[in-house]
C-alpha positions in Angstrom: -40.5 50.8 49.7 -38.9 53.6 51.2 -36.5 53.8 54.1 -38.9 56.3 56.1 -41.6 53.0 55.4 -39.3 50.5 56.5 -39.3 49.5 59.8 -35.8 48.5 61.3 -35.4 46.1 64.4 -32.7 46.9 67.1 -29.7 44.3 67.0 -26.2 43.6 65.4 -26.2 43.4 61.1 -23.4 40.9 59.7 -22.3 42.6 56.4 -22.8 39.8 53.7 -19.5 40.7 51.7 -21.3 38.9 48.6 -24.3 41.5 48.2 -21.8 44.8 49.4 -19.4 46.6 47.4 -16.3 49.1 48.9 -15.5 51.1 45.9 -12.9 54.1 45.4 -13.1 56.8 42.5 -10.2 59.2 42.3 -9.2 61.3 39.0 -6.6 60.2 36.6 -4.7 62.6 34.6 -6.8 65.1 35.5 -9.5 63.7 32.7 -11.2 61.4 33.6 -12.5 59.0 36.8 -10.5 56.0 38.0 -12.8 53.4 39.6 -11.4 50.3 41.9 -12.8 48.1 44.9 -12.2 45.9 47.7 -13.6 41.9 47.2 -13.0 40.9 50.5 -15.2 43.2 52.9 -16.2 42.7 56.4 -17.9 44.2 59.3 -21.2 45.3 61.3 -24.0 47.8 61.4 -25.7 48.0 65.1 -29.5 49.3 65.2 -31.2 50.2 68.0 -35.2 52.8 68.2 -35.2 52.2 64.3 -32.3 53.6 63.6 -28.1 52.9 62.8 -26.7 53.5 66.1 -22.8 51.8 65.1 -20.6 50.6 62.3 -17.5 49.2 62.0 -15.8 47.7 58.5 -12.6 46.0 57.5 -11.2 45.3 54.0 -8.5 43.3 53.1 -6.5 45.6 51.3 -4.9 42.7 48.9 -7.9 41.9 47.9 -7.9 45.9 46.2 -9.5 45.2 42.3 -9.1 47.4 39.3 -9.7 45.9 35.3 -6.6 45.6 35.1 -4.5 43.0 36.9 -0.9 44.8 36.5 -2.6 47.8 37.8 -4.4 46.3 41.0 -1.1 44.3 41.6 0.3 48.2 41.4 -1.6 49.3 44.3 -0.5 46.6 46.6 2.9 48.1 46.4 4.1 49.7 48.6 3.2 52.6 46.2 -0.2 52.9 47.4 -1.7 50.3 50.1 1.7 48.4 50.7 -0.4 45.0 51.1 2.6 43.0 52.9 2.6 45.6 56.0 -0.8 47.0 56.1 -3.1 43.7 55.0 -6.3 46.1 56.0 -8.3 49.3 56.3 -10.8 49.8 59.5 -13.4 51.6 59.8 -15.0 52.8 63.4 -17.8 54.9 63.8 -17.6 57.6 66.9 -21.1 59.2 66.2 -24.3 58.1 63.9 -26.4 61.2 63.7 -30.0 60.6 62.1 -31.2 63.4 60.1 -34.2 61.7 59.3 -35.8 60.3 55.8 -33.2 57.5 56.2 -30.6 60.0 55.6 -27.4 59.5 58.6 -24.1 61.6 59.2 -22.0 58.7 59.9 -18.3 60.1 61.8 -15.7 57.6 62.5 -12.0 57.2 62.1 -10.5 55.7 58.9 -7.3 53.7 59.3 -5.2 52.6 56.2 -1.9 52.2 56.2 -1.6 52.2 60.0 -2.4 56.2 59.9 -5.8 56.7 61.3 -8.0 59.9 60.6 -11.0 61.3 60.9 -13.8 61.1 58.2 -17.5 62.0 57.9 -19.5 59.5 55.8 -23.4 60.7 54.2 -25.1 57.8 53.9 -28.3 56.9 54.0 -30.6 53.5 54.7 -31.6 52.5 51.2 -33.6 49.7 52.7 -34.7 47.4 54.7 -37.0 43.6 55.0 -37.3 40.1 54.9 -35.4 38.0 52.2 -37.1 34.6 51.0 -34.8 32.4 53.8 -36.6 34.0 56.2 -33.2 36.3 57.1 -33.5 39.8 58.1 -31.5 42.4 55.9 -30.6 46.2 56.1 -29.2 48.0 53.0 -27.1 51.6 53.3 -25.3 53.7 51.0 -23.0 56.4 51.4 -20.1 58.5 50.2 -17.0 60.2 51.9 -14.1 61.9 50.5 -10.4 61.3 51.4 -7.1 63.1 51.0 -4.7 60.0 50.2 -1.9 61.5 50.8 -2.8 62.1 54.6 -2.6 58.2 54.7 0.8 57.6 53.2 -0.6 57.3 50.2 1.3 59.9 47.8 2.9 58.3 45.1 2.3 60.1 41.8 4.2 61.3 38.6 3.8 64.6 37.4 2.3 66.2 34.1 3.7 68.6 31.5 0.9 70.8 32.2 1.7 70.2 35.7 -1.1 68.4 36.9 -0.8 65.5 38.5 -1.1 61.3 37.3 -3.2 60.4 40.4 -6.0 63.1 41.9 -5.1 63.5 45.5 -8.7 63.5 46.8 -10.6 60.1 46.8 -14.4 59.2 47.1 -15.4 56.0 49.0 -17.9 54.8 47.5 -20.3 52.1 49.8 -23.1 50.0 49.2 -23.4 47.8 52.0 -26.1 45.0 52.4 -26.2 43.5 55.8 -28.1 40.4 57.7 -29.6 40.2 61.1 -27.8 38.2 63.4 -29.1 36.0 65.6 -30.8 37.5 69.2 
């Protein structure tokens, strides 16, 4: 089913942190694609005439997960998320523009590391129905890319070719499955 066949009903959407992934992909060494996540996500979409009207997020930025334990205990340094001052990262959308299809321009301000900052999200409503307890659910998707370093974020070691370890630019990476609270 499609998102322009889904029919959406108006209310607030609890994320369900088991069914949503908050993913990061930034380049590393110039070759290749690092790719991380949060485990411990929160937050809410608001709906209203069929459509996202709101959303707001947290994650708990300790809760930052690589393959590697030494490296995601890396990035809870003050390095990169600094963990022990800044436990999270918020999300809060100013303006959800529906371009129709199920596709949204989602603008909001990013805060990590107590800097906050504009960013524009594409996401789009990748669907949308009853689940077998009777609950309500809303699925989105969406993508936005981030200078790290406007968030504090600018540790990094330089290459012979004079490149750098750790891309500057990020893409978040969301997959958000939400349920329908309770009128």
């Amino acid at each position: 089913m499609s998102a322009t066949e889904t029919t959406i009903a108006t209310g607030t959407w609890n994320v369900d942190a088991v069914h949503s992934s908050i993913g990061f992909e930034v380049k590393h060494l110039g070759v290749s694609t690092f790719r991380g996540s949060f485990k411990d996500v929160a937050g809410t979409v608001t709906t209203d005439g069929g459509t996202v009207t709101a959303i707001e997020g947290t994650i708990e930025t300790a809760s930052v997960h690589t393959i590697d334990a030494a490296l995601s205990g890396h990035l809870q340094t003050p390095d990169f998320f600094d963990t022990e001052h800044y436990p999270q990262g918020r999300f809060r959308s100013t303006a959800v523009e529906d371009l129709g299809d199920g596709k949204l321009r989602v603008r909001g301000e990013l805060q990590l590391r107590g800097v906050t900052r504009p960013v524009e999200i594409d996401a789009h409503i990748s669907g949308a129905g009853a689940d077998p307890y009777g609950n309500e659910r809303l699925g989105l998707s969406g993508s936005a890319v981030i200078d790290r370093t406007e968030f504090g974020i600018s540790w990094n070691a330089p290459l012979p070719n004079g490149g750098l370890t750790v891309g500057e630019k990020v893409r978040l990476v969301l997959d958000v499955e939400a349920v329908k609270a309770a009128s």
